[in-house]
VOPA-449729 format. One record per residue (C-alpha): x, y, z; residue in three letters; residue number from 1; chain. Coordinates in Angstrom, 2 decimals. Example, Ala and Ser with C-alpha at 12.3 -4.5 7.8 and 13.67 -1.06 7.14 Angstrom:
<nodes>
px = 12.30	py = -4.50	pz = 7.80	resn = ALA	resi = 1	chain = A
px = 13.67	py = -1.06	pz = 7.14	resn = SER	resi = 2	chain = A
</nodes>
This chain:
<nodes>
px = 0.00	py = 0.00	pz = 0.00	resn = UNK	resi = 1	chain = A
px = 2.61	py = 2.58	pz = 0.95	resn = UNK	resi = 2	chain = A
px = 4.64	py = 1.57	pz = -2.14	resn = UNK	resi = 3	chain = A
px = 1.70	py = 2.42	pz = -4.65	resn = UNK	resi = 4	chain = A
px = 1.44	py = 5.56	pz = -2.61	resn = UNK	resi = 5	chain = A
px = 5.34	py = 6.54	pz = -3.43	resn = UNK	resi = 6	chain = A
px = 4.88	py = 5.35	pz = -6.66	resn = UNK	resi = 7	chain = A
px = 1.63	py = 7.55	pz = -7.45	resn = UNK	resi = 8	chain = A
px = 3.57	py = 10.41	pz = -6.09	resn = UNK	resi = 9	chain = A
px = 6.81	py = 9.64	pz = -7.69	resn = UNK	resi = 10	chain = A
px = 4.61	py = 9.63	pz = -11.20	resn = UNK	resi = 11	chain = A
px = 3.24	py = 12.93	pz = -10.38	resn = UNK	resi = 12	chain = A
px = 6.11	py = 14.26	pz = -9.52	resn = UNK	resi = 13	chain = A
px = 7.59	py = 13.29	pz = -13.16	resn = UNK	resi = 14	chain = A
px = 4.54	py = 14.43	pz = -14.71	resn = UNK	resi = 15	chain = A
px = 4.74	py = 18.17	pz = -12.69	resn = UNK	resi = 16	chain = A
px = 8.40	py = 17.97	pz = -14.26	resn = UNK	resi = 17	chain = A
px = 7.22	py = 17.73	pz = -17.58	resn = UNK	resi = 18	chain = A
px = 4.54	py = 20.29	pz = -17.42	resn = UNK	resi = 19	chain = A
px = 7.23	py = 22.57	pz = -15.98	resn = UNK	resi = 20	chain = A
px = 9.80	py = 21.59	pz = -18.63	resn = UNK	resi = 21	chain = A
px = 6.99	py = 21.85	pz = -21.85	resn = UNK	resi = 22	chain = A
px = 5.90	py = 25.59	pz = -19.85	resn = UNK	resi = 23	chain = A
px = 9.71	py = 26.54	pz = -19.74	resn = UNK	resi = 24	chain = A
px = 10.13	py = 25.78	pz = -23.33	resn = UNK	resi = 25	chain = A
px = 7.37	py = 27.44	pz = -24.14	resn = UNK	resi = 26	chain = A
px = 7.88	py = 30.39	pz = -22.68	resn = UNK	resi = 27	chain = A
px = 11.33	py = 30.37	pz = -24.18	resn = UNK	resi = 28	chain = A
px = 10.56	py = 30.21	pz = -27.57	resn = UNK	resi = 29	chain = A
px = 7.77	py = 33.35	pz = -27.10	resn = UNK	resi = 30	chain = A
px = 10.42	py = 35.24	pz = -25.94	resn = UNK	resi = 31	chain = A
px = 12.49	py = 34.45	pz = -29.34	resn = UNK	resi = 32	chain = A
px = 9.21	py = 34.54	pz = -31.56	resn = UNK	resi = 33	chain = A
px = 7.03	py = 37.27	pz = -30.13	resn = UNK	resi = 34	chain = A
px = 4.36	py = 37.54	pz = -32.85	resn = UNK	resi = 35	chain = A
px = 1.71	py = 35.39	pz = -30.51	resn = UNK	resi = 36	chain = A
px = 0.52	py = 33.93	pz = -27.49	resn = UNK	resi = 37	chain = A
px = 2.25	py = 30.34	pz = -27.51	resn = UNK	resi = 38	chain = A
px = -1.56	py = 28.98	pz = -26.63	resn = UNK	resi = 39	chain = A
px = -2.47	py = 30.78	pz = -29.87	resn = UNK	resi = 40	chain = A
px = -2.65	py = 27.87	pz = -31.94	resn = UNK	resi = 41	chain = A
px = -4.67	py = 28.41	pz = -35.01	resn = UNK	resi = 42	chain = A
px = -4.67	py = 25.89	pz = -38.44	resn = UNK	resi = 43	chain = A
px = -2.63	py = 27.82	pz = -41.09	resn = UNK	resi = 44	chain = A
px = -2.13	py = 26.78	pz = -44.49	resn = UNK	resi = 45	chain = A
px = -1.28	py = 28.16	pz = -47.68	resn = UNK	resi = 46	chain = A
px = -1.90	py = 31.44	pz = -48.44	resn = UNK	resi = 47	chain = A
px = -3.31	py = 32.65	pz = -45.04	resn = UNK	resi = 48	chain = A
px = -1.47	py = 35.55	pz = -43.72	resn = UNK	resi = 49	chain = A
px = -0.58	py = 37.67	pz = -39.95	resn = UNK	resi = 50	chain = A
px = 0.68	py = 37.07	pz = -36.87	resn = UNK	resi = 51	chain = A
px = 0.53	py = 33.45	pz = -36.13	resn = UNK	resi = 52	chain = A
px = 2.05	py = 32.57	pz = -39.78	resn = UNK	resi = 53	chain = A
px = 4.61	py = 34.68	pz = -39.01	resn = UNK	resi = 54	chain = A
px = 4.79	py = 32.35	pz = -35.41	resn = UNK	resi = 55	chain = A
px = 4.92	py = 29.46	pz = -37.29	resn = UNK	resi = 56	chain = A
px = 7.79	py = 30.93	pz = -39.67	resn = UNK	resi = 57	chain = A
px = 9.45	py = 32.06	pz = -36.74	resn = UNK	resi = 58	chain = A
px = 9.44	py = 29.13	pz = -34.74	resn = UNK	resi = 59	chain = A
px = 10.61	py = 26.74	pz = -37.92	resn = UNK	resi = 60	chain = A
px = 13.88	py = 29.46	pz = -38.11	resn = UNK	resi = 61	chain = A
px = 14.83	py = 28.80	pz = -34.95	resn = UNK	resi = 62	chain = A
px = 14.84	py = 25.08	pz = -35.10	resn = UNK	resi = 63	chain = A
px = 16.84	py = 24.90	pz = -38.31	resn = UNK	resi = 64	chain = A
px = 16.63	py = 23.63	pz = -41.80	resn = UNK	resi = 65	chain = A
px = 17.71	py = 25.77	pz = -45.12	resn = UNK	resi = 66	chain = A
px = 16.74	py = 27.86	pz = -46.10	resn = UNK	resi = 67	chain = A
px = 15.53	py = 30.33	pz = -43.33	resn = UNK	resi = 68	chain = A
px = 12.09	py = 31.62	pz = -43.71	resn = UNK	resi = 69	chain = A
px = 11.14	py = 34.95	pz = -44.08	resn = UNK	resi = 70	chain = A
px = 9.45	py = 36.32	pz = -41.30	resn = UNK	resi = 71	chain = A
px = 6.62	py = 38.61	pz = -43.62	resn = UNK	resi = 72	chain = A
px = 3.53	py = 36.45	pz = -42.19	resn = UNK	resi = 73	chain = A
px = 2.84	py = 35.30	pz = -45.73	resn = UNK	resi = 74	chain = A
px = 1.93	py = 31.67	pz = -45.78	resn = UNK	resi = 75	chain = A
px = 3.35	py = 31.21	pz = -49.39	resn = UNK	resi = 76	chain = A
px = 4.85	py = 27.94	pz = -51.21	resn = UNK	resi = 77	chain = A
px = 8.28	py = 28.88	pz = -48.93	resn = UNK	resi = 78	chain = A
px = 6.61	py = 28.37	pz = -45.81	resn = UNK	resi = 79	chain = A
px = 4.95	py = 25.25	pz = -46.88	resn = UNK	resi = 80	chain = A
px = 7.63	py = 23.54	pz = -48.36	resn = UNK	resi = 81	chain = A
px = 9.44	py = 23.84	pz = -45.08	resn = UNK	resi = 82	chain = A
px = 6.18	py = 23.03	pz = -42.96	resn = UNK	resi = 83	chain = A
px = 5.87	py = 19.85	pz = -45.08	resn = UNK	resi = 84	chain = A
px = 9.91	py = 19.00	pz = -44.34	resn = UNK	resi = 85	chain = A
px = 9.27	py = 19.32	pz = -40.67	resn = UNK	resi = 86	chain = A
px = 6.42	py = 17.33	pz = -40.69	resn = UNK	resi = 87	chain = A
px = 8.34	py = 14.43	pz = -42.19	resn = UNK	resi = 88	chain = A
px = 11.20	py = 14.79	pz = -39.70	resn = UNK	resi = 89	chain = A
px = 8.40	py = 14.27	pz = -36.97	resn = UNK	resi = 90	chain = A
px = 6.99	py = 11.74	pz = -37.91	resn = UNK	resi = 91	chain = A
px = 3.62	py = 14.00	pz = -39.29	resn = UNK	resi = 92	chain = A
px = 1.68	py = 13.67	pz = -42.30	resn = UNK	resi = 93	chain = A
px = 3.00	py = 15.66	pz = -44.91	resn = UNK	resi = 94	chain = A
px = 0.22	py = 18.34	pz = -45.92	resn = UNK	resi = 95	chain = A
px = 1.73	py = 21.56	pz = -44.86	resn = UNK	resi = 96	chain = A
px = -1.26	py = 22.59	pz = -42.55	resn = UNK	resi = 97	chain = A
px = -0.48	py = 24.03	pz = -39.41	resn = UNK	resi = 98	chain = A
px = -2.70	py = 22.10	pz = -37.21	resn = UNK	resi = 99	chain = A
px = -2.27	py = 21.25	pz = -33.45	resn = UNK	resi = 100	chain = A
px = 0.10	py = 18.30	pz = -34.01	resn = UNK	resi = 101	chain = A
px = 2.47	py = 20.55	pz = -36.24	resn = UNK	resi = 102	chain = A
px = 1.93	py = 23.73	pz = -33.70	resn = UNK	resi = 103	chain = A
px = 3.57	py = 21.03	pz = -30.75	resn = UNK	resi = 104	chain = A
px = 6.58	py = 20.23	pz = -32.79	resn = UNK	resi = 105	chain = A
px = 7.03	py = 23.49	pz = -33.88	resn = UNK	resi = 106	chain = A
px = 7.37	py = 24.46	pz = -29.90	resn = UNK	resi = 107	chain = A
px = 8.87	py = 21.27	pz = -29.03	resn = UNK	resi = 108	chain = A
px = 11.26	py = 19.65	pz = -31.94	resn = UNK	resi = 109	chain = A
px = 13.13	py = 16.92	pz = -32.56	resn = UNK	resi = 110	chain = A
px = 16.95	py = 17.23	pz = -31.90	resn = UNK	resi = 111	chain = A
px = 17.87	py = 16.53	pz = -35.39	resn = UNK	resi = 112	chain = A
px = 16.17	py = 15.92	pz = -38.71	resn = UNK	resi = 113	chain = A
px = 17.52	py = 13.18	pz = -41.06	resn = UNK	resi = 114	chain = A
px = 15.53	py = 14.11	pz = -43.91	resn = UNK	resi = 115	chain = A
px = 16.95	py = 16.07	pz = -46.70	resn = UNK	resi = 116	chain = A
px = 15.59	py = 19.55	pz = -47.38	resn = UNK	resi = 117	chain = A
px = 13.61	py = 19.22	pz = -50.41	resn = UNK	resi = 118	chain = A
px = 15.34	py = 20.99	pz = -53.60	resn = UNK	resi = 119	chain = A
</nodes>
């Protein structure tokens, strides 16, 4: 009984971890890429415009890949050709929409991408 009590605590201890880890990171990355709220999680795709696409471009900058993006807020066919690369590095479906599952690896990438940038 007292064991599944440590153990219970021990796994909410981890989990608080996390939370505080993914908040951290979070937080981080607003600081670099100011343009919105990193809750502000709307589905972009091509040729929608403003703040968040400039989030998005923003955020796929700082994690890497050539080339860099231009930070206009102008979801054109360079922002989706890079959207579509990072979706294949994690493991996404490659359709270039924004949506929730791209928006969490945008915030929270992979270390390293083995897929070659498309020419």
């Amino acid at each position: 009984m007292i064991r599944r009590k440590y153990s219970a605590l021990g796994a909410a201890l981890l989990t608080a971890g996390a939370l505080a880890t993914t908040t951290h990171e979070a937080a981080a990355a607003e600081k670099t890429c100011p343009y919105t709220s990193s809750i502000d999680r709307p589905a972009l795709t091509y040729v929608n415009t403003g703040p968040s696409v400039k989030q998005a471009q923003c955020l796929s900058n700082v994690w890497g890949g050539v080339p860099k993006l231009a930070v206009d807020g102008v979801f054109g066919t360079a922002t989706s050709k890079k959207i579509i690369w990072i979706q294949g590095c994690h493991g996404l479906g490659r359709t270039g929409v924004v949506d929730q599952d791209t928006w969490r690896v945008l915030y929270h990438p992979a270390l390293d991408c083995y897929d070659p940038y498309p020419k």
